[in-house]
Short mmCIF file of the C-alpha atoms (twelve columns), coordinates in Angstrom:
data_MODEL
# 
_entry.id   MODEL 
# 
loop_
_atom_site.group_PDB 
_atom_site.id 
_atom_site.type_symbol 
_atom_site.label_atom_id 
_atom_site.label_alt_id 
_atom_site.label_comp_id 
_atom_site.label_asym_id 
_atom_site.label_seq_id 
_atom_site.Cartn_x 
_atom_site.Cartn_y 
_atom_site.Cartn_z 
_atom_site.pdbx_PDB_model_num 
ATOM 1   C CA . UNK A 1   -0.690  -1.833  -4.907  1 
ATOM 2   C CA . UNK A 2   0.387   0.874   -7.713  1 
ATOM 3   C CA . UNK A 3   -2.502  1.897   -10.036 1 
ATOM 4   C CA . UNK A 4   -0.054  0.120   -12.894 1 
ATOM 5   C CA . UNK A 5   -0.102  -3.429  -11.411 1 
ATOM 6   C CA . UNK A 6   -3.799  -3.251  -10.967 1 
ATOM 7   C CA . UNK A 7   -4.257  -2.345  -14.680 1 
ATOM 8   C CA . UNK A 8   -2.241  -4.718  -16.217 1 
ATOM 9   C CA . UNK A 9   -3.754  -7.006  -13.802 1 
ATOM 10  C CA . UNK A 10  -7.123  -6.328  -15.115 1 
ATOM 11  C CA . UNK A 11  -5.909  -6.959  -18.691 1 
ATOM 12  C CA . UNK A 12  -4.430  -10.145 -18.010 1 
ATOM 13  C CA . UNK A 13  -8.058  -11.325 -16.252 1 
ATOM 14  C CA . UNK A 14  -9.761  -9.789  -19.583 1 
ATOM 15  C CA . UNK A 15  -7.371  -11.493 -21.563 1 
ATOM 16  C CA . UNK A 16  -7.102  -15.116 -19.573 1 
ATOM 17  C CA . UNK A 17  -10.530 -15.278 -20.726 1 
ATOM 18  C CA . UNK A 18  -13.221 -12.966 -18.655 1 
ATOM 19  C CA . UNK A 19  -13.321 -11.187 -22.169 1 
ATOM 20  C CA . UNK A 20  -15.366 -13.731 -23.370 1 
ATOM 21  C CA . UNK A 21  -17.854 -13.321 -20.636 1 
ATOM 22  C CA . UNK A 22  -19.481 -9.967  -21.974 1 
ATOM 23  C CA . UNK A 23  -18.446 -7.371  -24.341 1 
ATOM 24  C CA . UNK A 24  -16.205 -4.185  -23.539 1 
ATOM 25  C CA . UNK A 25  -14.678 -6.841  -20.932 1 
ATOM 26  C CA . UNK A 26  -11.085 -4.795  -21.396 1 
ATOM 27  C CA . UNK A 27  -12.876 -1.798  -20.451 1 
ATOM 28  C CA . UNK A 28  -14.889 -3.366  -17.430 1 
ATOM 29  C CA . UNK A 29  -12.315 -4.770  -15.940 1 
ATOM 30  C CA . UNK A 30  -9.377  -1.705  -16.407 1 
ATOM 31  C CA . UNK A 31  -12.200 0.370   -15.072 1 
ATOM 32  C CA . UNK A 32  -13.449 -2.024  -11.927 1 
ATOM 33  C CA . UNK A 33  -9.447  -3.185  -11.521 1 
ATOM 34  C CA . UNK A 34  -8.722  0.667   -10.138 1 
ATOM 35  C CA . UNK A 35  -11.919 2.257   -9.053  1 
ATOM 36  C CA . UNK A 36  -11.324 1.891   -5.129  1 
ATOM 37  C CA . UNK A 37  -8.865  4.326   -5.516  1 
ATOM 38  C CA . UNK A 38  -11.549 7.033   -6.716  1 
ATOM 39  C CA . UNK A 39  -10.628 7.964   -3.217  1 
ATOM 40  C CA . UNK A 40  -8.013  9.971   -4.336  1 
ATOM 41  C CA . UNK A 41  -10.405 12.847  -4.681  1 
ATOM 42  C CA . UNK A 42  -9.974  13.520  -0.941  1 
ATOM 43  C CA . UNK A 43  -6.309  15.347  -2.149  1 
ATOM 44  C CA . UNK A 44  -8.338  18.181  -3.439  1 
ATOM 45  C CA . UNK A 45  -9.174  18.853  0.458   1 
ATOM 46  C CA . UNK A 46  -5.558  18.194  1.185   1 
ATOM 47  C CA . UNK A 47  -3.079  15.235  2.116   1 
ATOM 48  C CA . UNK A 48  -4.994  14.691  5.880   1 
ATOM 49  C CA . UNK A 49  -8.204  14.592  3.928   1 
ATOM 50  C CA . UNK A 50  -6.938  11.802  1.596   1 
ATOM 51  C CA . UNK A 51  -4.779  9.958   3.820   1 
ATOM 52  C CA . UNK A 52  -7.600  9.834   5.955   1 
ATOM 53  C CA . UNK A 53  -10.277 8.128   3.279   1 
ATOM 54  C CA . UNK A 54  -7.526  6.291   1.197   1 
ATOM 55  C CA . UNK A 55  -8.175  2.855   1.628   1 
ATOM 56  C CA . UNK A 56  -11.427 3.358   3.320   1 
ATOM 57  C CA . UNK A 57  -15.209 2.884   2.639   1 
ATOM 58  C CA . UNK A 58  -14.338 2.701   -1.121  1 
ATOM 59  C CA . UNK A 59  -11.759 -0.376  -0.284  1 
ATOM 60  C CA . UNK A 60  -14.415 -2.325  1.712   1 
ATOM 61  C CA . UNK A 61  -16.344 -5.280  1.006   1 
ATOM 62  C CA . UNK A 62  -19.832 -3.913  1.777   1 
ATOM 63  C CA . UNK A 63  -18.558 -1.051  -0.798  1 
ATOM 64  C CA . UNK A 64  -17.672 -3.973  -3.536  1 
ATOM 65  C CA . UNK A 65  -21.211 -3.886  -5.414  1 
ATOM 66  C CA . UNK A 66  -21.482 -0.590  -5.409  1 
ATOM 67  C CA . UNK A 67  -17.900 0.229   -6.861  1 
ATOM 68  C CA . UNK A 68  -19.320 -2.273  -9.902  1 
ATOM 69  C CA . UNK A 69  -22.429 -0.756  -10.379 1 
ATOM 70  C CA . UNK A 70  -20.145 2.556   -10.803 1 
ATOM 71  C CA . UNK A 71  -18.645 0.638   -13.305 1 
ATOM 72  C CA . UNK A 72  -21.202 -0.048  -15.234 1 
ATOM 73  C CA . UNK A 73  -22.298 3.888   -15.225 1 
ATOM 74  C CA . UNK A 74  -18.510 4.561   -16.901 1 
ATOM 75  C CA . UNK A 75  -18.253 2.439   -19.005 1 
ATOM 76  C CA . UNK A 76  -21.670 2.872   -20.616 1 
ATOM 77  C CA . UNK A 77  -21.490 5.975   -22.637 1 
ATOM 78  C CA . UNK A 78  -18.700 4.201   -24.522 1 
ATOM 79  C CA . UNK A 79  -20.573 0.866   -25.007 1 
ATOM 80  C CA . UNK A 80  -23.749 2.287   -26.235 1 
ATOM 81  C CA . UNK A 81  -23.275 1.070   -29.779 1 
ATOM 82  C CA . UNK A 82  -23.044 -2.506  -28.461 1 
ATOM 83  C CA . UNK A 83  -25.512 -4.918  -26.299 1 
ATOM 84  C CA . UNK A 84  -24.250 -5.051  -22.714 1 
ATOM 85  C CA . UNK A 85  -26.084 -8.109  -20.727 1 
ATOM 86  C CA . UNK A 86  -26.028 -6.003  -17.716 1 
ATOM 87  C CA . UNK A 87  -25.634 -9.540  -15.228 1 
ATOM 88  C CA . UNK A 88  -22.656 -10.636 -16.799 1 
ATOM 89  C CA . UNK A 89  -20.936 -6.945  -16.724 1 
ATOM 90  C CA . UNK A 90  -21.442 -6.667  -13.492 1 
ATOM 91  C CA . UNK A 91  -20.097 -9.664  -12.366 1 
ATOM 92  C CA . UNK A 92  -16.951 -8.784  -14.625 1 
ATOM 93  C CA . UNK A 93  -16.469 -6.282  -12.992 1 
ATOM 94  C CA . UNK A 94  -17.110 -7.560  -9.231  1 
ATOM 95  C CA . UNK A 95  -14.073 -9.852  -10.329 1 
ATOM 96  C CA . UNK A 96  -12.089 -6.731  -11.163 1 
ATOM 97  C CA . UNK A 97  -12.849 -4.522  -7.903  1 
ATOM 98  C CA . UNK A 98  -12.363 -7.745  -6.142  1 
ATOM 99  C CA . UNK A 99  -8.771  -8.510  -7.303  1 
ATOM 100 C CA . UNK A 100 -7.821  -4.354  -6.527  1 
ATOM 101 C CA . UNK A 101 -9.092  -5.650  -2.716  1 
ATOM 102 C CA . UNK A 102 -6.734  -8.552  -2.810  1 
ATOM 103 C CA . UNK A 103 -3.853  -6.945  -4.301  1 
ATOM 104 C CA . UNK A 104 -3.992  -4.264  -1.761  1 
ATOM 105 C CA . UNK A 105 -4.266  -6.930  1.379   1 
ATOM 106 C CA . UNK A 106 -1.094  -8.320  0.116   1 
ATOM 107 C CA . UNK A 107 0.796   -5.240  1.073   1 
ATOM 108 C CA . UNK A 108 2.579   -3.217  3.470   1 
ATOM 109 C CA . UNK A 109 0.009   -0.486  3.860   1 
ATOM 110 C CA . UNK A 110 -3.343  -2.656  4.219   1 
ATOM 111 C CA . UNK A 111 -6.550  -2.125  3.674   1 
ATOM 112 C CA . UNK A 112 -10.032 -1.739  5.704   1 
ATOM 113 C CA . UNK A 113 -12.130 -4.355  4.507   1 
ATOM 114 C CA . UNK A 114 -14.752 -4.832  7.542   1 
ATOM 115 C CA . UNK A 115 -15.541 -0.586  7.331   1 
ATOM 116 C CA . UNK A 116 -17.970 0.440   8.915   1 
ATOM 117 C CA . UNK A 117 -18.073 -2.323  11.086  1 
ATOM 118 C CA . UNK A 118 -14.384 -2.711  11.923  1 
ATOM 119 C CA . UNK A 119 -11.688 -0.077  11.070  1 
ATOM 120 C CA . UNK A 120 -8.808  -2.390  11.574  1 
ATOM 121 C CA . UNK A 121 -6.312  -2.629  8.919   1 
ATOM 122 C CA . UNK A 122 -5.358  -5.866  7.056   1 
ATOM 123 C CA . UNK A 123 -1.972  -6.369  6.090   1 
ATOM 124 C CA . UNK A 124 -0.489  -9.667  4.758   1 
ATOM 125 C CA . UNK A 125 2.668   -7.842  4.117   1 
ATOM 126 C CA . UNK A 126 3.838   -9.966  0.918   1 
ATOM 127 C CA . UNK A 127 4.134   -7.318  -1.385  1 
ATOM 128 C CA . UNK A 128 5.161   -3.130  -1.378  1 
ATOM 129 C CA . UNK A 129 3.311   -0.600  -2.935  1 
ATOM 130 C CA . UNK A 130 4.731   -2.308  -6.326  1 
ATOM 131 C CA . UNK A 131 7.199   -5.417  -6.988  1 
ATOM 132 C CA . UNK A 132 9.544   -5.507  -9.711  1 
ATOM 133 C CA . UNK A 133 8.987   -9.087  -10.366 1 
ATOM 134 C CA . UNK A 134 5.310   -8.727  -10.864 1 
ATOM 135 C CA . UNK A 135 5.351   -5.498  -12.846 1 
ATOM 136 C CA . UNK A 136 7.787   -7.400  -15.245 1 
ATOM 137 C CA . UNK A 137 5.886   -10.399 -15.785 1 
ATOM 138 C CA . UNK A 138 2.329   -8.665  -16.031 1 
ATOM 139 C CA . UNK A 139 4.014   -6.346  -18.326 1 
ATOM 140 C CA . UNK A 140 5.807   -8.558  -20.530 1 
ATOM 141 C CA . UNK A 141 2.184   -10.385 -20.752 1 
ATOM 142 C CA . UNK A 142 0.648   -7.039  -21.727 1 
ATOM 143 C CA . UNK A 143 2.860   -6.503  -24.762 1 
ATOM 144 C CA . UNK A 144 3.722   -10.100 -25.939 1 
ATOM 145 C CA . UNK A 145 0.080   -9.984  -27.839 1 
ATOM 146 C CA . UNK A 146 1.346   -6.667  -29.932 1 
ATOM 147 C CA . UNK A 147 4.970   -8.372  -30.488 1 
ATOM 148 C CA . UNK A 148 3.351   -11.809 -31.720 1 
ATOM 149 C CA . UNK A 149 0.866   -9.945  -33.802 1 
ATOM 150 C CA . UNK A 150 3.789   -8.057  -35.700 1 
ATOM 151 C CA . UNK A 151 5.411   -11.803 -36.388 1 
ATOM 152 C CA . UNK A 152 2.233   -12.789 -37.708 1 
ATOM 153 C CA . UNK A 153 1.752   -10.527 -39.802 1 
ATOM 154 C CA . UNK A 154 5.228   -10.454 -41.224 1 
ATOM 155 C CA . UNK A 155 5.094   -14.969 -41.946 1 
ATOM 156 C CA . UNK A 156 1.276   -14.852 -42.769 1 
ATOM 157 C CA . UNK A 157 0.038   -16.817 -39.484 1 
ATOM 158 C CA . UNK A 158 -3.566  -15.650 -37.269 1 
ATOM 159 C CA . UNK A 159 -2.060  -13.853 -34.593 1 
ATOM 160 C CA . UNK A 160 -2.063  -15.355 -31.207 1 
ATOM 161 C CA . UNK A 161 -5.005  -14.035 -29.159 1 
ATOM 162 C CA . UNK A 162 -2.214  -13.781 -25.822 1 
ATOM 163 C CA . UNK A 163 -4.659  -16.081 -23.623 1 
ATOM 164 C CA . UNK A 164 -1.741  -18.586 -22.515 1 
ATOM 165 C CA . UNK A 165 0.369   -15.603 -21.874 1 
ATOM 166 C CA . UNK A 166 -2.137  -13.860 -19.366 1 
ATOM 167 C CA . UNK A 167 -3.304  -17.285 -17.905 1 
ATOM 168 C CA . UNK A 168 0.784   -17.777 -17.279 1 
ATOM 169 C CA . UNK A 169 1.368   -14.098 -15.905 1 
ATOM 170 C CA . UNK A 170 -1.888  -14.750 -13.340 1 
ATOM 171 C CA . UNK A 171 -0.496  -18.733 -12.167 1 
ATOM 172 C CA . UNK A 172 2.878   -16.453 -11.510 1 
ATOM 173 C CA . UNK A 173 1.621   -14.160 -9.778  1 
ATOM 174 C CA . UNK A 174 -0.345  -16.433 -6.858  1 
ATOM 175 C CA . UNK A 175 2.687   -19.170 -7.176  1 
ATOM 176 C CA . UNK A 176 5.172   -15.792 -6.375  1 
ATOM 177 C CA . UNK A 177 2.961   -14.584 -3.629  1 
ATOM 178 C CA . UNK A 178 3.206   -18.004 -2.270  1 
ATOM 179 C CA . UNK A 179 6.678   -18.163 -2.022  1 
ATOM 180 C CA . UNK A 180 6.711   -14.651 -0.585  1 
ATOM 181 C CA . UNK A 181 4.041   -16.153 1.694   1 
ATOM 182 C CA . UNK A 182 6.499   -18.878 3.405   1 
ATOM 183 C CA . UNK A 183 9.230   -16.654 3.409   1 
ATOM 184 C CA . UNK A 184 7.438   -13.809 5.016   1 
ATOM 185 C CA . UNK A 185 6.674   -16.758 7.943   1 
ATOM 186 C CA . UNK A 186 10.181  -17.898 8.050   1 
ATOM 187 C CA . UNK A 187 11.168  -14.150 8.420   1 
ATOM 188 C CA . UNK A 188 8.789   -13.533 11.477  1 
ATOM 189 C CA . UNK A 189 9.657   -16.568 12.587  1 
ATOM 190 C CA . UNK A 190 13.363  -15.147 12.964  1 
ATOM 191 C CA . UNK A 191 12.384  -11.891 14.312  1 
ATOM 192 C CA . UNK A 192 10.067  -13.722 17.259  1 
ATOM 193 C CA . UNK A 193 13.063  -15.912 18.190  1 
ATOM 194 C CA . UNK A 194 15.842  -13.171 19.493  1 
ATOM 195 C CA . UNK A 195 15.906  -10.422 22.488  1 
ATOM 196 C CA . UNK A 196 16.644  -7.013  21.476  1 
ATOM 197 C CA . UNK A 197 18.151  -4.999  23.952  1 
ATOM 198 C CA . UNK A 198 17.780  -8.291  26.407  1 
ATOM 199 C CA . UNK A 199 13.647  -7.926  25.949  1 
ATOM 200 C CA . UNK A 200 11.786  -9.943  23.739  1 
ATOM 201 C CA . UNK A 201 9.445   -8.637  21.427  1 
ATOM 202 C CA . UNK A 202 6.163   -7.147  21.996  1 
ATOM 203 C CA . UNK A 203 5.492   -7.169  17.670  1 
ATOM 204 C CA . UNK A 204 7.118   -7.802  14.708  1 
ATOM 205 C CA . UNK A 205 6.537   -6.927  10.797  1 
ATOM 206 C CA . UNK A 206 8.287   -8.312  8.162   1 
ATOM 207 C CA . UNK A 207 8.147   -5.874  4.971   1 
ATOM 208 C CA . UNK A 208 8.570   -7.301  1.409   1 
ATOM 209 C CA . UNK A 209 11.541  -6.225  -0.527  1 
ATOM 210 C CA . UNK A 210 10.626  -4.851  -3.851  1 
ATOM 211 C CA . UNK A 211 13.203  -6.905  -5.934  1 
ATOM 212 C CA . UNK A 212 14.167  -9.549  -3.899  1 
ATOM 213 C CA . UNK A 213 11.528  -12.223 -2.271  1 
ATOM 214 C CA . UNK A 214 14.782  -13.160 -0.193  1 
ATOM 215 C CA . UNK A 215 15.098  -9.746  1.685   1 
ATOM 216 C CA . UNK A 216 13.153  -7.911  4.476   1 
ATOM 217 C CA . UNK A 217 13.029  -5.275  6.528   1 
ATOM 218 C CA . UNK A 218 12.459  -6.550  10.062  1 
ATOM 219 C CA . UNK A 219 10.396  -4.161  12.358  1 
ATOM 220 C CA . UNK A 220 10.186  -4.801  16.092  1 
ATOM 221 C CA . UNK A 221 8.397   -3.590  18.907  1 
ATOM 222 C CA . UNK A 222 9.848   -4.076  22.400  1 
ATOM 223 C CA . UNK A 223 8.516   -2.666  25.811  1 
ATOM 224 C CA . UNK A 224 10.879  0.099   25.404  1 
ATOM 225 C CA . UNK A 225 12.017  0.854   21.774  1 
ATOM 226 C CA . UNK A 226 10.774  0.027   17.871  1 
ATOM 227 C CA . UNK A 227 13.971  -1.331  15.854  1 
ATOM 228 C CA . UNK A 228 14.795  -1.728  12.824  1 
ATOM 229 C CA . UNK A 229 16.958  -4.325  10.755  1 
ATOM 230 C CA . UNK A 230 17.667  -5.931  7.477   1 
ATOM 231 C CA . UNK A 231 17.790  -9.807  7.133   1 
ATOM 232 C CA . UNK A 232 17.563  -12.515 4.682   1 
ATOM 233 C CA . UNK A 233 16.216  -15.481 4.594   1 
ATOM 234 C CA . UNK A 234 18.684  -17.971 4.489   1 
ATOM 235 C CA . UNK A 235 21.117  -16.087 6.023   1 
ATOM 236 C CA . UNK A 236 21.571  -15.926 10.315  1 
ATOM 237 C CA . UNK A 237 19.629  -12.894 11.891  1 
ATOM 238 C CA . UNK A 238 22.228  -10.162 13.035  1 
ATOM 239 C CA . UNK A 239 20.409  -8.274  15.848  1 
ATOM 240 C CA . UNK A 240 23.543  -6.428  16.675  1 
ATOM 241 C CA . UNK A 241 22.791  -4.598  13.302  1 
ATOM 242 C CA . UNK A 242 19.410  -2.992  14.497  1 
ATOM 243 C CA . UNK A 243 18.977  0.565   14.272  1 
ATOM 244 C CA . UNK A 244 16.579  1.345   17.936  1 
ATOM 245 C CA . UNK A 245 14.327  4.436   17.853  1 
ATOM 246 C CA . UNK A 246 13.348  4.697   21.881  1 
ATOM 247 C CA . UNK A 247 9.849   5.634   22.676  1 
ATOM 248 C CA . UNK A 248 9.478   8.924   24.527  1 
ATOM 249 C CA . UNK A 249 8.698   10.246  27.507  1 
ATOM 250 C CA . UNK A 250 4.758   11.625  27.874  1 
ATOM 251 C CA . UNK A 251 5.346   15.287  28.138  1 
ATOM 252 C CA . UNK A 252 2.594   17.836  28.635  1 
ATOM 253 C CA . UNK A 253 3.980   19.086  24.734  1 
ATOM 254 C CA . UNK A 254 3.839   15.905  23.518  1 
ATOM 255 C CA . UNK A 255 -0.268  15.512  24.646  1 
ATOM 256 C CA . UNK A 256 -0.749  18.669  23.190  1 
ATOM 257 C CA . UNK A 257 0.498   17.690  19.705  1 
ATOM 258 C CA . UNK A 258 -1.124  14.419  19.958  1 
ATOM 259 C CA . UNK A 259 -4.416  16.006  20.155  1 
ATOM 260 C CA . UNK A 260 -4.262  17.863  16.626  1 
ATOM 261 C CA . UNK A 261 -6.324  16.392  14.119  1 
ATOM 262 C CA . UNK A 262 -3.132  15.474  11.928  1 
ATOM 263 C CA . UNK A 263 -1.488  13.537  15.044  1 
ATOM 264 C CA . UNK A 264 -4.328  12.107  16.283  1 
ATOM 265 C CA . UNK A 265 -5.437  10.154  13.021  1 
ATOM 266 C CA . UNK A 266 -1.822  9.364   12.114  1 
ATOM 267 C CA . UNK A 267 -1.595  7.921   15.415  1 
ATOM 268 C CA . UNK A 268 -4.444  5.317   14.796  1 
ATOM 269 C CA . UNK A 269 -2.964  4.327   11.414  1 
ATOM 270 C CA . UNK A 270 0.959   4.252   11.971  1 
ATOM 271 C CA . UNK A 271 1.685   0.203   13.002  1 
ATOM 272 C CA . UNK A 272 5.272   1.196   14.396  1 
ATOM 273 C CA . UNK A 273 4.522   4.639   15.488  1 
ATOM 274 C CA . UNK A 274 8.463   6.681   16.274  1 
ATOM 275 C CA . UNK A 275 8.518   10.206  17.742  1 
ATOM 276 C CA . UNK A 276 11.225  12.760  17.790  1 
ATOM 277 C CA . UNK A 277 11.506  15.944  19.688  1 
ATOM 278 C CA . UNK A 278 14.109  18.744  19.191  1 
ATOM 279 C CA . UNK A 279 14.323  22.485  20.055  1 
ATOM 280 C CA . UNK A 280 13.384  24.577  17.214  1 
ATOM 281 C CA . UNK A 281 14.411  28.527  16.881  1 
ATOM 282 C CA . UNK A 282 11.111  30.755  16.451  1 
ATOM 283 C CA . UNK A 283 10.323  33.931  15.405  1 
ATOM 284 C CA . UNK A 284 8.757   34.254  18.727  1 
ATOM 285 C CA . UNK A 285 11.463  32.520  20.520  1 
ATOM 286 C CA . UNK A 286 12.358  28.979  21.266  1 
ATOM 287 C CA . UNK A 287 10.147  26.327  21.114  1 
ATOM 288 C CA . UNK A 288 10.027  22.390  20.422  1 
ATOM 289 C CA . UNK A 289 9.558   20.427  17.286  1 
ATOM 290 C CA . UNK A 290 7.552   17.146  17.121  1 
ATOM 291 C CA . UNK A 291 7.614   14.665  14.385  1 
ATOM 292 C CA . UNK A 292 5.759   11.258  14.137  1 
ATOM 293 C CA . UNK A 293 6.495   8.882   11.636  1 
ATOM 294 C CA . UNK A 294 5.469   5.043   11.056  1 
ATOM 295 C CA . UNK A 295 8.523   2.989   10.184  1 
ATOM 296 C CA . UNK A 296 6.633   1.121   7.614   1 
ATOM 297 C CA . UNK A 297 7.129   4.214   5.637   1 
ATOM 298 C CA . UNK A 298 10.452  6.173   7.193   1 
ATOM 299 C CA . UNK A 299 12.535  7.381   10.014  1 
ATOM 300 C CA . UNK A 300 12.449  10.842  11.708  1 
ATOM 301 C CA . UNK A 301 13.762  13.237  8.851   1 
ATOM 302 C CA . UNK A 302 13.376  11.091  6.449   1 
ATOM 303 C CA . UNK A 303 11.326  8.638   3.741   1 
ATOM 304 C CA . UNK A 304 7.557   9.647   3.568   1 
ATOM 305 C CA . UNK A 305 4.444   9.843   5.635   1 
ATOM 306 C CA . UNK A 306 5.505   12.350  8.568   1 
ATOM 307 C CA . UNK A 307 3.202   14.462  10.789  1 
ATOM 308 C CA . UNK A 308 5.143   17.438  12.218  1 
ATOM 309 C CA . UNK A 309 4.328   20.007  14.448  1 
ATOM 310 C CA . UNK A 310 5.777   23.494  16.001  1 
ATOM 311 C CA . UNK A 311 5.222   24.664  20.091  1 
ATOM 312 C CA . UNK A 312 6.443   27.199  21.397  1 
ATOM 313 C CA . UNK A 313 7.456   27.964  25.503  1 
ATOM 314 C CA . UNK A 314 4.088   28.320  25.962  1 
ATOM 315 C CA . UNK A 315 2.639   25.011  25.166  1 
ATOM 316 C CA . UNK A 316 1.040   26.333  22.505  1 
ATOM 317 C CA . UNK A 317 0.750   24.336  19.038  1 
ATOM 318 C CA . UNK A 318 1.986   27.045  16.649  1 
ATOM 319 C CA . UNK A 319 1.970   24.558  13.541  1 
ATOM 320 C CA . UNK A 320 1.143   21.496  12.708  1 
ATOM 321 C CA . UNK A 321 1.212   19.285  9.615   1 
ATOM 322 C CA . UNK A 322 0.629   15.927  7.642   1 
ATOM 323 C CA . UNK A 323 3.169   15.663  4.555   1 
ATOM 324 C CA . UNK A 324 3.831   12.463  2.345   1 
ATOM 325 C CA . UNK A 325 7.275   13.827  2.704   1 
ATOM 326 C CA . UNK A 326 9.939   13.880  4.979   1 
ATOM 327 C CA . UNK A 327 9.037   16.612  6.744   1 
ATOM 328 C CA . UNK A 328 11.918  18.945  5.917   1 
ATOM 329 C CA . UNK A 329 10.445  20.665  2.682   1 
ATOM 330 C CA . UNK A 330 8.159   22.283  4.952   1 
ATOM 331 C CA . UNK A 331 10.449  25.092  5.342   1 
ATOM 332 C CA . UNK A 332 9.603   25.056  9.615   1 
ATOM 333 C CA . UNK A 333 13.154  25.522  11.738  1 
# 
């Protein structure tokens, strides 16, 4: 999930009472609560680079001690004035790189927690890359502590510590992510039970809704097509509705383009892999434009995660790209 809902996350855990378990616990676990995603230093070598390690070794469970003990090196310049039993910190903080694991299983883009032994991603698909609901109640329990210390102070009362707040945020959180748990089901379950097209489906994927546990965005795989369609719930499945992106024909362009480095790793991590072809005007000519996209993400043209690529009459691969864009700022014909 966002960087956001694993911090405040972290805080609540400090504040539910892990804080109690060693000192500088708010710093331990802010620190252990985001450091899988020290990852994003691959960006300095360029989007491919960082979409290819995001979520990788550093997201793993043999990785898990070892992003503590990295912890531990932060945070100890700043907690060399107290005394840090080093067993307890680092099981603090285990419990915070542990919970940035779980949050990121629970969502639409997964996570690789068997690396190096198995680089299949794990997706449980409750949550997006953030939730509304979550960010509001984690929030809320974040500042509640600075609110109720204000009242205090203004009628003379010790200020509440914010414990039963945190503890109330966390039992939210897993009772929400139930909920989203059965619904997800009941969604699939309404996806597996229709043709589309008059075939029945290969896959499905139900994707969370960011501000409504009721909502999803269906995503199904058929011998001949990926669609895609809104539903609800508790409201009858309207296949007529989906919008079908047809799988192409293998073309001796098409294996060309695959082969580049961009295409070829974006085709092991897109679930519901769509390509488009058009003509495209060169400088040298005419030539064909290719663009992959995972619907998880977008559609051809638009939304994020797109790898695109330029041939001309030829066959040969003038261009080719990975952009968390759309693809169109790239400023290719």
């Amino acid at each position: 999930m966002d960087n956001v809902t694993h911090s405040l996350t972290g805080l609540a855990l400090a504040r539910a009472g892990l804080n109690r378990v060693s000192c500088g616990a708010v710093l331990l676990l802010l620190l252990s609560a985001n450091i899988p995603d020290i990852d994003i230093s691959g960006l300095l070598r360029g989007q491919l680079c960082y979409l290819e390690l995001h979520r990788g070794y550093t997201h793993s469970l043999l990785a898990l001690p070892i992003m503590a003990g990295l912890c531990i090196l932060l945070a100890a310049p700043f907690l060399r004035h107290k005394v840090l039993r080093l067993g307890r910190a680092y099981a603090l903080c285990c419990v915070g790189v542990a919970s940035h694991l779980l949050l990121d299983w629970t969502n639409s883009y997964g996570v690789r927690l068997w690396l190096p032994f198995s680089s299949r991603w794990l997706h449980l698909d409750l949550n997006g890359l953030y939730d509304d609901w979550i960010l509001a109640i984690l929030a809320f329990a974040a500042v509640w502590p600075l609110f109720a210390k204000l009242v205090s102070s203004e009628i003379g009362e010790r200020p509440a510590s914010g414990r039963g707040t945190a503890i109330a945020a966390l039992v939210f959180f897993v009772l929400f992510d139930g909920a989203r748990f059965m619904f997800h089901a009941r969604a699939v379950e309404q996806l597996n039970a229709r043709l589309y097209e008059d075939a029945p489906a290969v896959q499905v994927a139900a994707l969370p809704n960011s501000s409504n546990p009721l909502r999803w965005l269906g995503v199904v795989e058929t011998a001949r097509a990926y669609s895609l369609l809104e539903l609800d719930v508790i409201a009858p499945l309207n296949v007529e509705a989906a919008h079908a992106f047809y799988k192409p024909q293998i073309t001796a362009g098409l294996l060309k383009v695959k082969a580049t480095p961009p295409f070829r790793y974006f085709s092991y991590f897109a679930r519901f892999p769509v390509w488009s072809e058009q003509p495209a005007v060169l400088r040298t000519g005419t030539g064909r434009r290719y663009e992959l996209t995972d619907l998880r993400f977008g559609t051809p043209g638009a939304g994020s995660f797109h790898c695109v690529a330029l041939i001309n009459e030829a066959g040969s691969v003038l261009n080719d790209r990975f952009t968390f864009g759309s693809g169109q700022d790239l400023g290719w014909p």
